[in-house]
C-alpha positions as CSV (number, residue, x, y, z in Angstrom):
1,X,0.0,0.0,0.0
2,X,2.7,2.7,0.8
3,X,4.7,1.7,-2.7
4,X,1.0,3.0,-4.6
5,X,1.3,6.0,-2.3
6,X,4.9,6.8,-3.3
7,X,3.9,5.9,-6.9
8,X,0.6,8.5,-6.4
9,X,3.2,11.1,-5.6
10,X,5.2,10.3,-8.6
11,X,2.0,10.8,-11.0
12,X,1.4,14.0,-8.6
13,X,4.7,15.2,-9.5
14,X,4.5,14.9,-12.9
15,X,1.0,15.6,-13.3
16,X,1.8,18.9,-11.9
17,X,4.7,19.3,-14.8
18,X,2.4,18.7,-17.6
19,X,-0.5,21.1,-16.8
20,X,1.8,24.2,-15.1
21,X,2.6,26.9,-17.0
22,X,4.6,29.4,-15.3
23,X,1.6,32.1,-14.3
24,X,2.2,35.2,-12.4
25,X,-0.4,34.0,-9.9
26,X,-0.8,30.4,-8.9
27,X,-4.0,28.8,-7.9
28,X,-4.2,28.9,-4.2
29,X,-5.4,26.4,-1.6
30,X,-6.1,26.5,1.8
31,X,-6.1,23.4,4.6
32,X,-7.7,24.0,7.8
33,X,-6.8,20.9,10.5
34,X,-9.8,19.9,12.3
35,X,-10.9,18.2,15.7
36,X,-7.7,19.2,18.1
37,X,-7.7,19.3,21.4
38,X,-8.2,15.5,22.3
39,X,-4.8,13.4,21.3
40,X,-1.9,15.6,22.3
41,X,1.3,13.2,20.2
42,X,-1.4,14.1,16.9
43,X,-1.8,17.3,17.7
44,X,1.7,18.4,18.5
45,X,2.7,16.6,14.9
46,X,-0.2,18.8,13.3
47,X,1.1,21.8,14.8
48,X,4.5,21.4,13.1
49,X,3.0,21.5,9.4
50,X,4.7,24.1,7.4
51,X,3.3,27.4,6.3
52,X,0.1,29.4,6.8
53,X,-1.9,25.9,8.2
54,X,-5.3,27.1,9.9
55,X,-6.5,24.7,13.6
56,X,-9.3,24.5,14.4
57,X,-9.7,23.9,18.3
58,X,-12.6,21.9,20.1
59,X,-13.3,23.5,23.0
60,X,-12.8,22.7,26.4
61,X,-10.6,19.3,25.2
62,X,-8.0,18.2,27.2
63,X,-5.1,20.0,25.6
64,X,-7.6,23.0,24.2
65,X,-5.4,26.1,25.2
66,X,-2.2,24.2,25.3
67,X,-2.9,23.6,21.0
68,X,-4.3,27.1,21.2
69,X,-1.2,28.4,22.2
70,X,1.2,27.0,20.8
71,X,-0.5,27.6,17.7
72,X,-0.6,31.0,18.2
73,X,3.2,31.7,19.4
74,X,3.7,29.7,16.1
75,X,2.0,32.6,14.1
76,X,-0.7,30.0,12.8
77,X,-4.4,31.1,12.4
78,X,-7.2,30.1,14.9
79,X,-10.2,28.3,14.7
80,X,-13.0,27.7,17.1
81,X,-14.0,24.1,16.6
82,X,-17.8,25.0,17.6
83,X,-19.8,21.5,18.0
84,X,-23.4,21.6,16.7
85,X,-26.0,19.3,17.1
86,X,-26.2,16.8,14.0
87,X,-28.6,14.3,12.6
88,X,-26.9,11.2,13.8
89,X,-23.9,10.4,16.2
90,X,-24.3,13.2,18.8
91,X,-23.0,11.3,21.5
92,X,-19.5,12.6,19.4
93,X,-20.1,16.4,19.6
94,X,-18.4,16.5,22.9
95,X,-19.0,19.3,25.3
96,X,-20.1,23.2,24.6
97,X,-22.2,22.1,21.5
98,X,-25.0,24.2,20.1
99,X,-28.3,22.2,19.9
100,X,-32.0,23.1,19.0
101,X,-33.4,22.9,22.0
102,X,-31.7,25.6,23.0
103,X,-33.2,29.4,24.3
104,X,-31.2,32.2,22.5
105,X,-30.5,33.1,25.5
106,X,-28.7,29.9,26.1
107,X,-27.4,29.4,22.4
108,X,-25.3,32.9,22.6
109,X,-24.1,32.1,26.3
110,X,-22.9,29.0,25.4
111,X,-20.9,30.2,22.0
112,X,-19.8,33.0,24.1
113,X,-17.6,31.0,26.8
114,X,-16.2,28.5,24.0
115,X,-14.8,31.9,22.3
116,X,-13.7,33.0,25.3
117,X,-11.7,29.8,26.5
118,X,-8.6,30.2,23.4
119,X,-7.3,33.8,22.4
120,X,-6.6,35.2,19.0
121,X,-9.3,32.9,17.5
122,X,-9.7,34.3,13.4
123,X,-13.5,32.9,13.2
124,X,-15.4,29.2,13.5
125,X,-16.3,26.5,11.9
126,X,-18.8,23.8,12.5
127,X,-18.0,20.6,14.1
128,X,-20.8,17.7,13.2
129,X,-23.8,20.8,12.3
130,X,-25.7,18.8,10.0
131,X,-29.0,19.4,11.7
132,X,-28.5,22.9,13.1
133,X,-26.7,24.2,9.9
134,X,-30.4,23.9,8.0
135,X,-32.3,25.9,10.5
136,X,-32.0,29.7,10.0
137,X,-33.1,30.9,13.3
138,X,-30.1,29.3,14.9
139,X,-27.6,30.3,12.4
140,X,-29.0,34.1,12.6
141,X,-27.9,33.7,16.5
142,X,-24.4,32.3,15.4
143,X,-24.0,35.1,12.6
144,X,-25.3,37.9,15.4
145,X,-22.3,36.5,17.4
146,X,-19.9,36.4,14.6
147,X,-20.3,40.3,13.6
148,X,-20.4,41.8,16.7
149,X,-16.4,39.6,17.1
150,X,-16.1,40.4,13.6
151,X,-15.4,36.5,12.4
152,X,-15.2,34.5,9.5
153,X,-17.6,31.5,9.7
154,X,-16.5,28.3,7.7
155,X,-19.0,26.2,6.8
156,X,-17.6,22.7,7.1
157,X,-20.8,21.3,5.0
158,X,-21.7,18.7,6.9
159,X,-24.7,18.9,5.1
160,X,-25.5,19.8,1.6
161,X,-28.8,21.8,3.1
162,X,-27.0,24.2,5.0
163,X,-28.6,27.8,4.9
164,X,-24.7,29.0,6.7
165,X,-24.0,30.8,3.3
166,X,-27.5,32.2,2.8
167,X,-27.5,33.4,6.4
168,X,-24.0,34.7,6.4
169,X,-24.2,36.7,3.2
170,X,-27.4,38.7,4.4
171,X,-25.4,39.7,7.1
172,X,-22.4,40.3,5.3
173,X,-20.2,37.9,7.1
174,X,-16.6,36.7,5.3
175,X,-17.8,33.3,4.7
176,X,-15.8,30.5,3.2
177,X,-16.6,26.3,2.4
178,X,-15.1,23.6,2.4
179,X,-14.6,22.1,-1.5
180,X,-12.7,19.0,-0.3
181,X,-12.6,16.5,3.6
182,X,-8.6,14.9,2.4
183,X,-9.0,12.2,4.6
184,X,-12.3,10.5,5.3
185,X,-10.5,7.2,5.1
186,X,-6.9,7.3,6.0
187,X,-4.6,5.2,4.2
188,X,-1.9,7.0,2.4
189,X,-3.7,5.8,-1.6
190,X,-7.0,7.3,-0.8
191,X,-5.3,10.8,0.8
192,X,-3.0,11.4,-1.9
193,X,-6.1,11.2,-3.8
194,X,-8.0,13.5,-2.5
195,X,-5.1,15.9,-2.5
196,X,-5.0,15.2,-6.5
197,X,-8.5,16.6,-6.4
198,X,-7.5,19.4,-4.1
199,X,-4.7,20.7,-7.2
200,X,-7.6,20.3,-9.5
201,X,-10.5,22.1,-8.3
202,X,-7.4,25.2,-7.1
203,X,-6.8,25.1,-10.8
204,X,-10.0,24.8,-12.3
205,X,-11.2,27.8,-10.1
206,X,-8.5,29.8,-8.6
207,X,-8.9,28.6,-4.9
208,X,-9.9,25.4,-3.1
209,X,-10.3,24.9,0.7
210,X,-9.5,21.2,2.4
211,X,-10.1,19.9,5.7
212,X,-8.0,17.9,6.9
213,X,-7.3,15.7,10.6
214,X,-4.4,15.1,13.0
215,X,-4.1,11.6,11.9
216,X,-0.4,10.5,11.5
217,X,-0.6,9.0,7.7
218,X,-2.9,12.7,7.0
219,X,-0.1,14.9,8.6
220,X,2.7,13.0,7.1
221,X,1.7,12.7,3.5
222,X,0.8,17.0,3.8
223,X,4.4,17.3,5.4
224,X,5.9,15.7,2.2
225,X,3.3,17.7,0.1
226,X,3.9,21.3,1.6
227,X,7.6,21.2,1.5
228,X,7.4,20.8,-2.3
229,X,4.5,22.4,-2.8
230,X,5.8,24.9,-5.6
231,X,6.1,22.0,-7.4
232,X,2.8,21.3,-8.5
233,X,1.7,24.8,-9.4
234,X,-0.3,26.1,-6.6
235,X,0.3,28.2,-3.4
236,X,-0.9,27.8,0.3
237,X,-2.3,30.7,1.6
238,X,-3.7,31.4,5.1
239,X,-8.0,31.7,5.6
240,X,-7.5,35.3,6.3
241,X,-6.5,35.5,2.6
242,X,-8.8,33.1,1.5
243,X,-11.4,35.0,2.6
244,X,-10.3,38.3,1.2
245,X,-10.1,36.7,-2.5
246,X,-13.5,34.8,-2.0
247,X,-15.4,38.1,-0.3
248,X,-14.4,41.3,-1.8
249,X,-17.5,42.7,-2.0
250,X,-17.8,43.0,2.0
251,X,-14.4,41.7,3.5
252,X,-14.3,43.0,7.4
253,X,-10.6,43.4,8.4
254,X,-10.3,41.5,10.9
């Protein structure tokens, strides 16, 4: 299985040589790491990817603000990790998470401490959400939140019904979402995969945005990606700068 991952990056490499021409701006992609704050050895081997990598942080994990901070004295961009009730599988979201049942009252409250636990935090993204993503009350609450802190929100799209883009956009929030998860399954073949598709849909449309987890095949294939990225014709840029290209027409400097 690892010779087809080498041989993947081999056809990577020279896929890249065949459709690059030299451009005076490359495609760019972003890769936010999800779901840290639980497995410190992952976490601490996430935290050492190179260049403008966003984390996003679950709150009150284990090693929440130790992740958080280390992240930030490492000049890396910071993500709340905001749980939100799903359609199946809650028993994973884990503590803090934003349900239905909840008041507004209760809803803000709640979103309020898990900001307040990690500093420096650039915006959130959904953890799980496939349920509350649909319902527009509860994503007006989160985007009420969001511009008063002036945030991004990434939608993680959990669920192809999420009204997080409708929502955000009449309130003229920098949105972004995910085009790509790289690792749904985690052997090395079906990773290097995904990050095929991740050079494709940056070159087909200027910018592409993965999601990505502290796993150790996940962080090590990136590792060997990122250190020759200029290879295959594209450019890692941060979600600040993502968000700029993607949202001109009502960035908030943030």
């Amino acid at each position: 299985m690892k010779y087809n991952y080498i041989f993947l990056f081999f056809l990577l490499s020279l896929f890249s040589t065949l459709t690059y021409s030299e451009q005076t701006s490359l495609p760019s992609i972003s890769i936010i790491i999800d779901d840290l704050g639980y497995k410190q050895k992952e976490d601490m081997l996430a935290l050492s990817l190179p260049g403008p990598i966003a984390y996003a942080i679950l709150p009150h994990a284990p090693y929440t603000k130790e992740v958080a901070i280390i992240a930030s004295r490492n000049g890396k961009e910071i993500l709340l990790h905001q749980p939100m009730q799903a359609l199946e599988n809650n028993d994973l979201l884990g503590p803090g998470a934003l349900t239905l049942n909840m008041t507004e009252k209760e809803f803000v409250k709640t979103l309020e401490t898990n900001i307040n636990i990690m500093s420096n935090i650039i915006g959130i993204n959904n953890h799980m959400g496939s349920l509350l993503t649909r319902h527009p009350g509860h994503m007006q609450w989160l985007m009420n939140v969001l511009k008063k802190n002036k945030y991004i929100y990434i939608d993680s799209l959990t669920s192809t019904n999420s009204v997080a883009g409708e929502i955000a956009g009449k309130n003229k929030i920098p949105f972004l979402k995910r085009d790509i998860f790289l690792d749904n399954k985690t052997d090395f073949e079906y990773i290097t995969k995904k990050i095929f598709e991740l050079i494709a849909i940056a070159k087909k449309e200027g910018t592409a945005l993965a999601i990505a987890h502290p796993h150790f095949n996940t962080i090590e294939i990136l590792s060997k990606f990122l250190q020759d990225i200029d290879k295959y014709g594209v450019k890692l840029i941060g979600i600040k700068s993502l968000t700029k290209i993607r949202n001109n027409e009502y960035y908030i400097d943030i």
